[in-house]
N, C-alpha and C positions, 0 to 999 in steps of 0.2 A: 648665407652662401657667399662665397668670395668672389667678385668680379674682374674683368680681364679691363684693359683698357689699349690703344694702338700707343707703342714706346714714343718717347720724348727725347729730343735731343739730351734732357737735362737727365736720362737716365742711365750714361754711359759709366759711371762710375760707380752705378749699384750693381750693375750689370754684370761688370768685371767681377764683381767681389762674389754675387752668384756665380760665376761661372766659375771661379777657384776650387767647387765641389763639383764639377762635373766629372767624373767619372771615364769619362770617354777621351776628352782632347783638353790639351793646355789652351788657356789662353794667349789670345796675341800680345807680344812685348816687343818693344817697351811702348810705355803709355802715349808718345806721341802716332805711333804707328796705330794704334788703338782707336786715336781718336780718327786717324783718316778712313779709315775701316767704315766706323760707324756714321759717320758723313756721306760716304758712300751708300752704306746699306740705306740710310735714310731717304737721300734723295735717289734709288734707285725704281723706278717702275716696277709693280710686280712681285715687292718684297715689303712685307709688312711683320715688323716684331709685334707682339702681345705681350703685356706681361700683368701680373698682378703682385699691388706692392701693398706693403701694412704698414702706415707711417712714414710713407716715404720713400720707405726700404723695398728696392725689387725682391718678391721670395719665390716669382716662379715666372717664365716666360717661353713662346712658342715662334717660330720664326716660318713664317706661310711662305714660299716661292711659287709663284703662280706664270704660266707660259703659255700665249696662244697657241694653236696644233689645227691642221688641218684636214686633220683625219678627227673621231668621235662626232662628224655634224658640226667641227669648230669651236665645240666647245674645248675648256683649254685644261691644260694639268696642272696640278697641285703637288707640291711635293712640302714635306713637314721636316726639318729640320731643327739642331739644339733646344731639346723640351729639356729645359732643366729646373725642376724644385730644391728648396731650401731644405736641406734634411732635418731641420727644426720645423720643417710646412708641412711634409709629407703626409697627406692621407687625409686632410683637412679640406682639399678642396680647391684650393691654388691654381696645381698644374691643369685640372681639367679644365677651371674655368680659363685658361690661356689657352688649351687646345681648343675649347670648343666654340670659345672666340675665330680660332682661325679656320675652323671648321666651316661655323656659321657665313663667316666671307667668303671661303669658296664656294656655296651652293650658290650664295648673292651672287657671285661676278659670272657663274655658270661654269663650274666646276666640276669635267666629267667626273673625279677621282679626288682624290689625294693620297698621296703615296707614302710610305715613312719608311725608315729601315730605323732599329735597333740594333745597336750595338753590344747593348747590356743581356747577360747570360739571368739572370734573376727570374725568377717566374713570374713575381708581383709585378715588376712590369711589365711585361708580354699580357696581363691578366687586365694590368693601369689600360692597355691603347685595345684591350678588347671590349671592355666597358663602354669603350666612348665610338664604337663602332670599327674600328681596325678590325679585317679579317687577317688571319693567316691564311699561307700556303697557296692566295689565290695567282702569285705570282712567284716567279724565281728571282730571286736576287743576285745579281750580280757586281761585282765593285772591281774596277779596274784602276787601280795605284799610280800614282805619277812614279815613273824610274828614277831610282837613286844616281844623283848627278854627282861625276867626283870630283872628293875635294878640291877645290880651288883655292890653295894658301899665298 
């Protein structure tokens, strides 16, 4: 069974080359802007990557955002962001064990929820995060777009 582990500074470069098959968003360019990102994300409170690599190589990873709230009794939210597997990994066990790594940390740190949205139309994976506990339908989702700012040449 494939295990998850919390990301390493030293993993921004697998990372990237993971993320070139996601499906959903490009990655950030160019590489120096990449790197302040992920210096950020790392020492940021609250936000914890997973990933699970083979040889080195990152093939799947789960990014936890966790928030105190003073509503639920204090406990805080969870929200689940860029679950991306190696479509060479797919099915083998990777992505869940990075979800359920960051799973496993929310209940720890006292996690009323964890929330996720999909972007992917696919059924297998709406099928991937109901496996691992995700319900549907128990909320409505909503997404509000940052406004297209004009060109400034």
């Amino acid at each position: 069974m494939p295990s998850a582990r919390l990301a390493r500074p030293s993993d921004l470069q697998s990372l990237l080359r993971l993320f070139e098959f996601s499906e959903v968003s490009p990655i950030v360019q160019p590489y120096s802007r990449a790197e302040e990102v992920w210096h950020e994300i790392l020492k940021r409170e609250g936000v914890d990557v997973f990933v699970s690599d083979v040889e080195g190589q990152v093939v799947a990873t789960s990014m936890l955002i966790t928030a105190p709230n003073l509503l639920r009794k204090g406990c805080q939210h969870g929200f689940l962001e860029n679950v991306v597997t190696h479509p060479e990994r797919r099915r083998m066990g990777y992505g869940t064990a990075t979800v359920s790594a960051a799973l496993e940390h929310a209940w720890r740190i006292n996690c009323h929820h964890v929330l996720m949205q999909s972007g992917r139309a696919d059924p297998r994976v709406h099928a991937f995060y109901e496996r691992l506990g995700f319900m549907p339908g128990l909320r409505v989702g909503y997404v509000a777009m940052r406004p297209m700012l004009p060109n400034r040449e």
